[in-house]
KOLBA-945226 format. One record per residue (C-alpha): residue in three letters; chain; x, y, z. Coordinates in nm, 3 decimals. Layout:
node residu = Ala; chaine = A; px = X; py = Y; pz = Z
...
end
This chain:
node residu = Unk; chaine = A; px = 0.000; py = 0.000; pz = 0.000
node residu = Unk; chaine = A; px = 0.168; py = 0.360; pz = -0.052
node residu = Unk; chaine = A; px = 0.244; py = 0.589; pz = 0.236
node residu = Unk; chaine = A; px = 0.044; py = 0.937; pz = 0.210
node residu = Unk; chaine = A; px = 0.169; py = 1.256; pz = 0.375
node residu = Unk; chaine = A; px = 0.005; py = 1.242; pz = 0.644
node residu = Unk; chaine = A; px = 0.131; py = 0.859; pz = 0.736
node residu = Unk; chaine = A; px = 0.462; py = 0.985; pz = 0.662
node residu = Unk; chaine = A; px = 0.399; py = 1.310; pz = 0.874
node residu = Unk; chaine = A; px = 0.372; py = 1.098; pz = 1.165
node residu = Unk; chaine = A; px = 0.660; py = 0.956; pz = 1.213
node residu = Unk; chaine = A; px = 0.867; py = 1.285; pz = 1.080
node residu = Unk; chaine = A; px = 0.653; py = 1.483; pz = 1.359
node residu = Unk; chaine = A; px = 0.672; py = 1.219; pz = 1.657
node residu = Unk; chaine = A; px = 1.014; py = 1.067; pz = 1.592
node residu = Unk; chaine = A; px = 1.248; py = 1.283; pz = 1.357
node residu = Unk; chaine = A; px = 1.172; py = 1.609; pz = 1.424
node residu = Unk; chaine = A; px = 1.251; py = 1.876; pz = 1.641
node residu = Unk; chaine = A; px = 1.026; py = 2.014; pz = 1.898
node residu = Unk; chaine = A; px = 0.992; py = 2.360; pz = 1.844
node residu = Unk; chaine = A; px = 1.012; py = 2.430; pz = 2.197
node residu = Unk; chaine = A; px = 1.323; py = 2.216; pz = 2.204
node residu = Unk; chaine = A; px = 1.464; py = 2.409; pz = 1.882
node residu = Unk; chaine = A; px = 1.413; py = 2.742; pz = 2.025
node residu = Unk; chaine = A; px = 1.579; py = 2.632; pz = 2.355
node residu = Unk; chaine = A; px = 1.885; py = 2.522; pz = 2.243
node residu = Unk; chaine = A; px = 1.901; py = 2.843; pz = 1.990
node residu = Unk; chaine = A; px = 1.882; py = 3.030; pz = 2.327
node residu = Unk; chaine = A; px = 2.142; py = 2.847; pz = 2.509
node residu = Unk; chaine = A; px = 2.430; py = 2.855; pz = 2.158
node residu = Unk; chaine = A; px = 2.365; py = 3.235; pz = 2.172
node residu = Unk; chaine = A; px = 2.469; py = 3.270; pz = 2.540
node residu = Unk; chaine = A; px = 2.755; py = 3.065; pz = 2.502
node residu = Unk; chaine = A; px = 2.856; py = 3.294; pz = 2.190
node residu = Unk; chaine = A; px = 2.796; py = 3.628; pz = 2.387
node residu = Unk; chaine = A; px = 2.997; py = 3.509; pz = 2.688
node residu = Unk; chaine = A; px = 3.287; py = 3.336; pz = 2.458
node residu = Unk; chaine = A; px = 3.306; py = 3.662; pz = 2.263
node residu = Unk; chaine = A; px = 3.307; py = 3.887; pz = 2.563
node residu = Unk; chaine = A; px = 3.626; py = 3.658; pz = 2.690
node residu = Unk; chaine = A; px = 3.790; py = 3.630; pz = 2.403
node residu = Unk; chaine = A; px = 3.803; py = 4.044; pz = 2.362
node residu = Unk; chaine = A; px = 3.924; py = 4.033; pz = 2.684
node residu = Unk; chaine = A; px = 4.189; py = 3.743; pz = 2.719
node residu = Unk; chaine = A; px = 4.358; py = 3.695; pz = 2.364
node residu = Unk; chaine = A; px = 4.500; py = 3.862; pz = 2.049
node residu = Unk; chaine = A; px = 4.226; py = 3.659; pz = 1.818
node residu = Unk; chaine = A; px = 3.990; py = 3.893; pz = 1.802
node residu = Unk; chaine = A; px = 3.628; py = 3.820; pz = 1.713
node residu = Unk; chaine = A; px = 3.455; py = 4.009; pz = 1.384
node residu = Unk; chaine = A; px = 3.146; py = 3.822; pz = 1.420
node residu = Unk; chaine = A; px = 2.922; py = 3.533; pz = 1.475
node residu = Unk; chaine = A; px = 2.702; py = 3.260; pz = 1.286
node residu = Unk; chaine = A; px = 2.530; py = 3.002; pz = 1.378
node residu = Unk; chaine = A; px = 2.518; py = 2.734; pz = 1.079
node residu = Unk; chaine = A; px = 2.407; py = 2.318; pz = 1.001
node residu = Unk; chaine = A; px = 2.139; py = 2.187; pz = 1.041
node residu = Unk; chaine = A; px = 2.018; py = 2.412; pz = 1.346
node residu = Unk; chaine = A; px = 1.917; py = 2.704; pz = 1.195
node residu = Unk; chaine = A; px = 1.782; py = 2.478; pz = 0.889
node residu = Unk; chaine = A; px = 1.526; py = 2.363; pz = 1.063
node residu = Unk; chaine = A; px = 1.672; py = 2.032; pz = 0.933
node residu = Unk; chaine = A; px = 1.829; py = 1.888; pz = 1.274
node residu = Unk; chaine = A; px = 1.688; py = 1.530; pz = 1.397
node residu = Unk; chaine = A; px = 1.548; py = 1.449; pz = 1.753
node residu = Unk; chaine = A; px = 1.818; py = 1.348; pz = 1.974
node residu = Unk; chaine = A; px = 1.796; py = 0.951; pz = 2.064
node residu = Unk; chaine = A; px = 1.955; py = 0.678; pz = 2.124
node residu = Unk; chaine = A; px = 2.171; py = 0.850; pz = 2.375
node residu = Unk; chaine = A; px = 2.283; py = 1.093; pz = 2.113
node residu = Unk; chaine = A; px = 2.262; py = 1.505; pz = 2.136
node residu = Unk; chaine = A; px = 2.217; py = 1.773; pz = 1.908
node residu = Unk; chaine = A; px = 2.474; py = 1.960; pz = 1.727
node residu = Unk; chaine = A; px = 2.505; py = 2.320; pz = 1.694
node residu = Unk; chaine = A; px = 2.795; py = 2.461; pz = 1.446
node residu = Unk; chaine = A; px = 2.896; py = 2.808; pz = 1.494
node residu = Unk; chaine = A; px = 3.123; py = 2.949; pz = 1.312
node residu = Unk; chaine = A; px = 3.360; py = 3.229; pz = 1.423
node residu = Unk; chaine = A; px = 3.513; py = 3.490; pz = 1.224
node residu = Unk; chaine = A; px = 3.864; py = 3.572; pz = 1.341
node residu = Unk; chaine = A; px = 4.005; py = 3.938; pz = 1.268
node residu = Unk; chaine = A; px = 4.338; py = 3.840; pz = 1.109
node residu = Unk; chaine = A; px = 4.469; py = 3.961; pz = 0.801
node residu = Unk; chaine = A; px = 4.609; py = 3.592; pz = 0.603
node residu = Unk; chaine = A; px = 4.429; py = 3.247; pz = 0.622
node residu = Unk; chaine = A; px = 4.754; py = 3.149; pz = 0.538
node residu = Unk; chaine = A; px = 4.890; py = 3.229; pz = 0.876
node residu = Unk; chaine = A; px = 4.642; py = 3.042; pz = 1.032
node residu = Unk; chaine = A; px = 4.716; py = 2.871; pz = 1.372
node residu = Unk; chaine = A; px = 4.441; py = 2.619; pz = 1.444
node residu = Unk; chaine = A; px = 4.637; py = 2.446; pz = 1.751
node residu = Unk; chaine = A; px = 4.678; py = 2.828; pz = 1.898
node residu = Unk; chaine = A; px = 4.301; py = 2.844; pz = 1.859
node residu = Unk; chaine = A; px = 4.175; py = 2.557; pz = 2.031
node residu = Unk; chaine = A; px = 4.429; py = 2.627; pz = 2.317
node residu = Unk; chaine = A; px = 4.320; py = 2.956; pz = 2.356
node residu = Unk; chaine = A; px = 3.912; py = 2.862; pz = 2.332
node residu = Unk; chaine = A; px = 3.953; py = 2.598; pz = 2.509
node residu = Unk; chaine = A; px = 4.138; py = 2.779; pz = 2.787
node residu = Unk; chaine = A; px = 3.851; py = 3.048; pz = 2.749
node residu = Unk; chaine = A; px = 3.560; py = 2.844; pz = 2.778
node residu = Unk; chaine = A; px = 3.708; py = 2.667; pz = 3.096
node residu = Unk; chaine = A; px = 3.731; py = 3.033; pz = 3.236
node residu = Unk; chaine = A; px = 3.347; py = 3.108; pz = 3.123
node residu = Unk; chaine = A; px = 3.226; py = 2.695; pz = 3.247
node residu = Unk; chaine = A; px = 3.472; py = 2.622; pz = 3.551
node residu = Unk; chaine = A; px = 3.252; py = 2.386; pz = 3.656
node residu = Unk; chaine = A; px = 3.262; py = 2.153; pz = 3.352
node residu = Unk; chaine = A; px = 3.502; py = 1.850; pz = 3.334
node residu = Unk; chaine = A; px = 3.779; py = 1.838; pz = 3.077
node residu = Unk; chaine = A; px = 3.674; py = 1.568; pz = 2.887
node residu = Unk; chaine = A; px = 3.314; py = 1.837; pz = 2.774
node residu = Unk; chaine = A; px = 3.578; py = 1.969; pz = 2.545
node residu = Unk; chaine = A; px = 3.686; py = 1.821; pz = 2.225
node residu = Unk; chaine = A; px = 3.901; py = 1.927; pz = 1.999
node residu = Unk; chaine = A; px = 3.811; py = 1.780; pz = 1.632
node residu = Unk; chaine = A; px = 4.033; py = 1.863; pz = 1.320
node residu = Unk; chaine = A; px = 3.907; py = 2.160; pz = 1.289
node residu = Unk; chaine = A; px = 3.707; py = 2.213; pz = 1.557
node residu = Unk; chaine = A; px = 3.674; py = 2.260; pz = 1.935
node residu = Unk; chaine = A; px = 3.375; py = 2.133; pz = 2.061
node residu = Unk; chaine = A; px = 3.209; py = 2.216; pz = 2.427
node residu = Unk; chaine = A; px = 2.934; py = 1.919; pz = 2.516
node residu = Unk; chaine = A; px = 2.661; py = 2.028; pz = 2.756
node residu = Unk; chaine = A; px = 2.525; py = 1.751; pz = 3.002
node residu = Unk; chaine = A; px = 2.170; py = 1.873; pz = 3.078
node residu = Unk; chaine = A; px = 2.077; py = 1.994; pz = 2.751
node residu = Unk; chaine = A; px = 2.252; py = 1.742; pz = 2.566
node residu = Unk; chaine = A; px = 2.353; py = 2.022; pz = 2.324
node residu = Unk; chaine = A; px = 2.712; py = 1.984; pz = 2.142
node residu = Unk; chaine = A; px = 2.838; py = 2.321; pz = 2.028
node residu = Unk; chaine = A; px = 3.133; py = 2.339; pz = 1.784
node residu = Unk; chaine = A; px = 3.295; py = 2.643; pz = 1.702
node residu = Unk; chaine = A; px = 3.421; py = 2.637; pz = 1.346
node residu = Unk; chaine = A; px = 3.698; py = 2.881; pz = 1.256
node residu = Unk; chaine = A; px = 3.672; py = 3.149; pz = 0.977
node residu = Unk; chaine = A; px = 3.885; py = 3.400; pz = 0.791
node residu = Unk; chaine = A; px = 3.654; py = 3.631; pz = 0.655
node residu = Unk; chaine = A; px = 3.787; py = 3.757; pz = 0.377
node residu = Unk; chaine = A; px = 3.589; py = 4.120; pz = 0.344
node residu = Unk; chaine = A; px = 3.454; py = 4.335; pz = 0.558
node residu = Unk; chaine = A; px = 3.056; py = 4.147; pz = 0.560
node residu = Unk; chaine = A; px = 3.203; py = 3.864; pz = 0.609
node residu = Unk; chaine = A; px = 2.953; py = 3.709; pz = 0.393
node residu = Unk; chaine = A; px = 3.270; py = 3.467; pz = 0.213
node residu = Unk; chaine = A; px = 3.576; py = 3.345; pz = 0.432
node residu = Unk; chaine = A; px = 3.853; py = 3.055; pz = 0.470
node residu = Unk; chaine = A; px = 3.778; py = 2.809; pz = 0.632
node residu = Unk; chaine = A; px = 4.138; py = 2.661; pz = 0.679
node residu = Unk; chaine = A; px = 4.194; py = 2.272; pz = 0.655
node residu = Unk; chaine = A; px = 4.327; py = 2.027; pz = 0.908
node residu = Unk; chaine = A; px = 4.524; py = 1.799; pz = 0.621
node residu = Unk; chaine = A; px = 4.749; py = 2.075; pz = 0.522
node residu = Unk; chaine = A; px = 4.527; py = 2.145; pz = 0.238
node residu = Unk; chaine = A; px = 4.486; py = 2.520; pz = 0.089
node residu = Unk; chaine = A; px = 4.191; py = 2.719; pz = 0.293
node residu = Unk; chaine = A; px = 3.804; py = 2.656; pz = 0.200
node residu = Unk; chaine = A; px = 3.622; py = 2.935; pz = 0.037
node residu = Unk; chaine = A; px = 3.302; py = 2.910; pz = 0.189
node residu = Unk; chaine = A; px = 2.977; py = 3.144; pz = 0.248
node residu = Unk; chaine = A; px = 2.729; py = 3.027; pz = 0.515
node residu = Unk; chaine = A; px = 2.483; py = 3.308; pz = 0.473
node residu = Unk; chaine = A; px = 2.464; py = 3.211; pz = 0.100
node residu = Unk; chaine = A; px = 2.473; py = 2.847; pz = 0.209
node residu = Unk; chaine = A; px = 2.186; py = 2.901; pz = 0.395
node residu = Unk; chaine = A; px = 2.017; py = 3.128; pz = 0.169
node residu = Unk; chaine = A; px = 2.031; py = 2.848; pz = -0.109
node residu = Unk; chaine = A; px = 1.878; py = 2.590; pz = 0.127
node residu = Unk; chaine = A; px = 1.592; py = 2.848; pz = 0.214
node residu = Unk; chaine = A; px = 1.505; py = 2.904; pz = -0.163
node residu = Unk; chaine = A; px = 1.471; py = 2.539; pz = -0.167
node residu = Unk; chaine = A; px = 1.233; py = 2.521; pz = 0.114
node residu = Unk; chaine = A; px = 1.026; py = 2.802; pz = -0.062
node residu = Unk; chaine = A; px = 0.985; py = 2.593; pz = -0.374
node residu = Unk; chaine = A; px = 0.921; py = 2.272; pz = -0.208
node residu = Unk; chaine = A; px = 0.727; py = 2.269; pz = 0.110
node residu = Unk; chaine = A; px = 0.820; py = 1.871; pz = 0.140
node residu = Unk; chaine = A; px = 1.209; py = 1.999; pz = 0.101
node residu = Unk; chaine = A; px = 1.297; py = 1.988; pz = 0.470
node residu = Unk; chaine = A; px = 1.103; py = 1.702; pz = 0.594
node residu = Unk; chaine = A; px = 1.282; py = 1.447; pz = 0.294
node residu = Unk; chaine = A; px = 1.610; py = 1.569; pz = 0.447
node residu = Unk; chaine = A; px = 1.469; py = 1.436; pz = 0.795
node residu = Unk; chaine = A; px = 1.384; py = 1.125; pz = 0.605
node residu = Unk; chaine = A; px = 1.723; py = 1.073; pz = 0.406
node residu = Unk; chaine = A; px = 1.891; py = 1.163; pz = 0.757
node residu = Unk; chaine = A; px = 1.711; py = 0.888; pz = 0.950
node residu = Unk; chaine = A; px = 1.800; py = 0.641; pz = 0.633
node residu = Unk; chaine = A; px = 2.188; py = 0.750; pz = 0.683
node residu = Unk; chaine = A; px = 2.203; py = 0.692; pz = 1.028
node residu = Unk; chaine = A; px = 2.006; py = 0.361; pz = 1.042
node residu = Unk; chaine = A; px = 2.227; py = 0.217; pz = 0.786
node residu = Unk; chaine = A; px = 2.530; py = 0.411; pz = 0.924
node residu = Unk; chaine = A; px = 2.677; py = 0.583; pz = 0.563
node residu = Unk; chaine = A; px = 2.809; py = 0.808; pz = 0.845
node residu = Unk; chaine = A; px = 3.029; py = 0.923; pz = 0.513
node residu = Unk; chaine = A; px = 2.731; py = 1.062; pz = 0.382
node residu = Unk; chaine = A; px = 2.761; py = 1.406; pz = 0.469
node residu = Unk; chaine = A; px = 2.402; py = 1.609; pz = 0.548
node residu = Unk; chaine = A; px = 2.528; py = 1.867; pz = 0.346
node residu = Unk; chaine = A; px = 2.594; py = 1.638; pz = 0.066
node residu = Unk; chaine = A; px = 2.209; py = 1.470; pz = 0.105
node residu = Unk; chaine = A; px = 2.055; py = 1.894; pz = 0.102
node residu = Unk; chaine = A; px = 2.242; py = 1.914; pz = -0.219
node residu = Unk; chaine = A; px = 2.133; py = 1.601; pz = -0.391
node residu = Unk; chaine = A; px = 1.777; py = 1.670; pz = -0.318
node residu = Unk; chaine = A; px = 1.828; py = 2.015; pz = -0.400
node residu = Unk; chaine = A; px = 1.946; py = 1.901; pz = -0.800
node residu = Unk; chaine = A; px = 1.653; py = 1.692; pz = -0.782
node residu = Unk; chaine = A; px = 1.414; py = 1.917; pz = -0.727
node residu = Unk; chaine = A; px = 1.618; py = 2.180; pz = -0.952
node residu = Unk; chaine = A; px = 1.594; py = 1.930; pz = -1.285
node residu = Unk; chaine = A; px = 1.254; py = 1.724; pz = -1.228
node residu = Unk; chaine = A; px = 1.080; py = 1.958; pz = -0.986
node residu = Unk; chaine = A; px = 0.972; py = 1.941; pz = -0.644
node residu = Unk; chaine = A; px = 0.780; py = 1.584; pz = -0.541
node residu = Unk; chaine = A; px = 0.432; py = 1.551; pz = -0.561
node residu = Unk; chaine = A; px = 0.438; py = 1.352; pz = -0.234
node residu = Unk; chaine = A; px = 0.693; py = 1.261; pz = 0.074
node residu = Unk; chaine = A; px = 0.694; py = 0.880; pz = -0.108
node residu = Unk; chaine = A; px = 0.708; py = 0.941; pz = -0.415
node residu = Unk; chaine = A; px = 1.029; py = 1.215; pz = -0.289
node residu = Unk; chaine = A; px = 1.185; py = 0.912; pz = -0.136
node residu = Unk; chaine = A; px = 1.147; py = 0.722; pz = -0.414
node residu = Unk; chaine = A; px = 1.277; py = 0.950; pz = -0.669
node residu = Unk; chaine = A; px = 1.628; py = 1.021; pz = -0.482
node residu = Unk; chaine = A; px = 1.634; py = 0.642; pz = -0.420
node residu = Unk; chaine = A; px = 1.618; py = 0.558; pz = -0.781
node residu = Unk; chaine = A; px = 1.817; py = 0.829; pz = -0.909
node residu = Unk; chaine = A; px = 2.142; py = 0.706; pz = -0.670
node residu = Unk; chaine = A; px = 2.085; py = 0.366; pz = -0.817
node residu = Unk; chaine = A; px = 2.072; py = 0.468; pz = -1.131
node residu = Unk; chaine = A; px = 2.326; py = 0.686; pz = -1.198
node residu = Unk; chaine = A; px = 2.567; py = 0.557; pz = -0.945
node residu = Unk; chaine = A; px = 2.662; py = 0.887; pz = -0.815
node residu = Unk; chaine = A; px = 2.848; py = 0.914; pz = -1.128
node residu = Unk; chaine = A; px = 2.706; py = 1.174; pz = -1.271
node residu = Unk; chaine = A; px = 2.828; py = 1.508; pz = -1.166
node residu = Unk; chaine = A; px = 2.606; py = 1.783; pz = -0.953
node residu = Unk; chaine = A; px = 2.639; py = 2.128; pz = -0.995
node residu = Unk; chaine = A; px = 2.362; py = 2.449; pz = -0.965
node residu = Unk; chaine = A; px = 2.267; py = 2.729; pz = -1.178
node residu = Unk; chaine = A; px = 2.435; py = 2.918; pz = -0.905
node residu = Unk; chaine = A; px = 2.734; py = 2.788; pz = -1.002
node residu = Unk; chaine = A; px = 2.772; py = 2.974; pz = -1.421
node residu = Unk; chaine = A; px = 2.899; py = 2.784; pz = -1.632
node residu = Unk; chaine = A; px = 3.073; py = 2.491; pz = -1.536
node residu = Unk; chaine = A; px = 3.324; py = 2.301; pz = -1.804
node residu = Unk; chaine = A; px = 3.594; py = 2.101; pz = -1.606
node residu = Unk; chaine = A; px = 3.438; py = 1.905; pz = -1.294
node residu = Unk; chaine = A; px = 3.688; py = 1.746; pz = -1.025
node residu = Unk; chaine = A; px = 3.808; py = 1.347; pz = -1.112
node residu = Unk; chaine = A; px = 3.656; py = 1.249; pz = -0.757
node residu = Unk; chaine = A; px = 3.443; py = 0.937; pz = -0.704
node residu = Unk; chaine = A; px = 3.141; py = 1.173; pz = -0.619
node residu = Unk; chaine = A; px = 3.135; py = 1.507; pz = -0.711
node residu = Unk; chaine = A; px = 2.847; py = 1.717; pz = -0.574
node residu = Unk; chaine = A; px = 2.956; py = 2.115; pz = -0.612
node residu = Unk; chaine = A; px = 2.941; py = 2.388; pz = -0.350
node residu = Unk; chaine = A; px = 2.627; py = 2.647; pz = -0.498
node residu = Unk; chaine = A; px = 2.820; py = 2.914; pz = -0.327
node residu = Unk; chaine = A; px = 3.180; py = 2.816; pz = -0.462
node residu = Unk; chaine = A; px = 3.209; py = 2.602; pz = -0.790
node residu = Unk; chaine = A; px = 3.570; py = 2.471; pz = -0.682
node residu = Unk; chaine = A; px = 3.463; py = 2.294; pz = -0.318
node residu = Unk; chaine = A; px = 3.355; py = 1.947; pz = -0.396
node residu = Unk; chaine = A; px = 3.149; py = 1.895; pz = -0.089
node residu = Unk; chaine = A; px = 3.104; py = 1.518; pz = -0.166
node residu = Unk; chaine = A; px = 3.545; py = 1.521; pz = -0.221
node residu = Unk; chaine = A; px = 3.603; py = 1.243; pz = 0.087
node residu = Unk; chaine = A; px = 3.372; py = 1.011; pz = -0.049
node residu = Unk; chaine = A; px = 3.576; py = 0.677; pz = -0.156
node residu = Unk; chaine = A; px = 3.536; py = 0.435; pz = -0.422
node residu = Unk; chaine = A; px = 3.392; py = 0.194; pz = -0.172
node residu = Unk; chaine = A; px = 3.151; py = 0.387; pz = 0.026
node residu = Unk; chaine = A; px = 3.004; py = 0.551; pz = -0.286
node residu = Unk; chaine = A; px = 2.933; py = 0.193; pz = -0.373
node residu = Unk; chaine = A; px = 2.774; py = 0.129; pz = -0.072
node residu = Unk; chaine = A; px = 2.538; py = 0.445; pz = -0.080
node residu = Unk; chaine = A; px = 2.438; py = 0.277; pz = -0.400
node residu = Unk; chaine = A; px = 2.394; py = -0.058; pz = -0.261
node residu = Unk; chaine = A; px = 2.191; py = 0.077; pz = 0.016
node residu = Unk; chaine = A; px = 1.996; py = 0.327; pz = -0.201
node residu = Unk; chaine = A; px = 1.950; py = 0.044; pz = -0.443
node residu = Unk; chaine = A; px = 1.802; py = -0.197; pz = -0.170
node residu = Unk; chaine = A; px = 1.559; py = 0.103; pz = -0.052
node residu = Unk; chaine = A; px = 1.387; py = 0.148; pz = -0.362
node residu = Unk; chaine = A; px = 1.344; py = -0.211; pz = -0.393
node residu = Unk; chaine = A; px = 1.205; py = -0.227; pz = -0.046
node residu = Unk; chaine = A; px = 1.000; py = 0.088; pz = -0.077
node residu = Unk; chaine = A; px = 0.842; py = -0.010; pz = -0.419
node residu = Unk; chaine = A; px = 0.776; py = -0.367; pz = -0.303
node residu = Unk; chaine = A; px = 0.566; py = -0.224; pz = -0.002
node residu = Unk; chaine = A; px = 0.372; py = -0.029; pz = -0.246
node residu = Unk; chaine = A; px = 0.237; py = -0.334; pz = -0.392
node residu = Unk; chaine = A; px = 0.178; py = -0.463; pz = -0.078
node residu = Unk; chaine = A; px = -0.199; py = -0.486; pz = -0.017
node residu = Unk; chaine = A; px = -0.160; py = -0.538; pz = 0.391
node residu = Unk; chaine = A; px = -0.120; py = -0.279; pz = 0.613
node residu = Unk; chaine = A; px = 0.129; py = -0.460; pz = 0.844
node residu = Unk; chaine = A; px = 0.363; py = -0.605; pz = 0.568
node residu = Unk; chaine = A; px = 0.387; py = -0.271; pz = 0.452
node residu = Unk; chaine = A; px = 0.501; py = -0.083; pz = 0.754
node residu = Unk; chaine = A; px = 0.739; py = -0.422; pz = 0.804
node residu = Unk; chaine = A; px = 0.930; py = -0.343; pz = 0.502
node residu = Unk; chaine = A; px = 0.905; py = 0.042; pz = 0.566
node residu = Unk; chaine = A; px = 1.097; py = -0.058; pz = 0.876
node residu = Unk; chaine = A; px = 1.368; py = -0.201; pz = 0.730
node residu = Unk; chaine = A; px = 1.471; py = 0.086; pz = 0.537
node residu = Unk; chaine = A; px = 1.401; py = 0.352; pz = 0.846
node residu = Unk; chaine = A; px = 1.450; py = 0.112; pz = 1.141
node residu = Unk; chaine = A; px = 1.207; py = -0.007; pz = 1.400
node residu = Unk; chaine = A; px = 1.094; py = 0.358; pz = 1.538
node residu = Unk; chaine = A; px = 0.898; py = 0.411; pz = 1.190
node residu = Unk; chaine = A; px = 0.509; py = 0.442; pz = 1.286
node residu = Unk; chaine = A; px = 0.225; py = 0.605; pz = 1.092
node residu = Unk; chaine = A; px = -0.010; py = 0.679; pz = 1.380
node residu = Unk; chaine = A; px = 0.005; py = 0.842; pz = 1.699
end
């Protein structure tokens, strides 16, 4: 039997989602740790601090419910007022954040902050709220484009997250479905653990979707369509945007899946040989699965094989 919004709304409201309530709490608590980690970093170091943003999946509105002991990730990225991304010292940075946002949490234990290529990360215990700070070069005065530098000795990242975010909200405007298939695709990563499936990457794909065939006429038939389009083309088939002009020469990577806001960042770049296959294998086996429990005419086999594709937390009613 097919799946119509509303079944599918069920389980994206009651099991993927984020409660608004929740949402707008742990917007609250990110900008109070970015007020009181600017005012300290003024105040204790040379870095200074143009400006703020909060970026992912947060602001999106595409962030999963936390579960299965996991939080929820907040990425904010910090503009740093230097003059050369090339001068960049990221182990300077997370010694001196990290030494800040001791000062500002005394009462936290060591091991709440990570420090992740390039990254520091602060965990909060009641909340369950994971904050990275991501550092950025801005590289004019808006600081609507920066660096991001790299952690593998690789040149900086150009990279806009008010454009990235712009994109993603034209999307949503065009496609009212847009954000909840994201949930969706998410939950499919994670349940199959493709953990080298970037979200980013998955935003993008369904973004090119919707840009060449239009937006889906329903969540299933949305699930469906990405589904069969992995399988199909193998992720062979190179992605780019009309924000991206013109594009002649595309990277020799196994996936390539092109920044809208810069045409030379392959966001899809790490992707190996081997996992892309096994994006397609999985992708493969979900359409089969999917289309399968279309043709199924009972209610329970159906929602069987819908579980094996989104795990046993799938439900259609409340």
């Amino acid at each position: 039997m097919e799946l119509s919004d509303a079944h599918l709304n069920v389980f994206d409201r009651t099991v993927l989602k984020l409660h608004p309530d929740k949402r707008k709490a742990y917007l609250e608590q990110v900008d109070y740790l970015i007020g009181r980690l600017k005012q300290k970093i003024d105040e204790d170091t040379a870095f200074g601090i143009k400006k703020f943003r909060l970026a992912g999946s947060l602001p999106k509105g595409t962030v999963l419910r936390p579960r299965d002991g996991q939080g929820v990730d907040a990425d904010s990225a910090a503009y740093l007022d230097i003059g050369d991304a090339t001068s960049f010292d990221l182990e300077t940075l997370h010694y001196q954040s990290r030494r800040l946002l001791v000062a500002i949490y005394p009462q936290k234990r060591p091991e709440d902050f990570t420090v992740q290529p390039r990254t520091l990360g602060i965990h909060f215990h009641d909340s369950g709220l994971d904050v990275d700070l991501v550092p950025v070069v801005p590289i004019d005065a808006t600081c609507d484009y920066g660096w991001q530098p790299s952690s593998q000795g690789e040149p900086p990242l150009k990279t806009s997250i008010p454009k990235q975010l712009a994109f993603i909200r034209s999307r949503k405007e065009r496609d009212p479905r847009y954000r909840q298939l994201i949930r969706l695709l998410k939950r499919w990563r994670n349940f199959h653990e493709l953990d080298f499936l970037r979200s980013y990457t998955i935003e993008l794909l369904l973004a090119h979707l919707q840009d060449t065939h239009g937006p889906a006429e329903r969540l299933e038939v949305g699930l469906l369509r990405f589904f069969l389009w992995v399988a199909q083309t193998r992720l062979t088939q190179p992605v780019s945007f009309p924000e991206n002009g013109s594009i002649t020469v595309y990277p020799n990577d196994p996936v390539v899946v092109l920044d809208p806001v810069n045409a030379e960042n392959n966001v899809a770049r790490r992707i190996t040989l081997l996992e892309r296959e096994e994006i397609v294998r999985q992708a493969t086996e979900a359409w089969e699965t999917l289309t399968t429990a279309r043709r199924n005419g009972y209610k329970g086999e159906t929602l069987e094989l819908w579980k094996e594709v989104f795990g046993r937390s799938f439900v259609v009613e409340e």
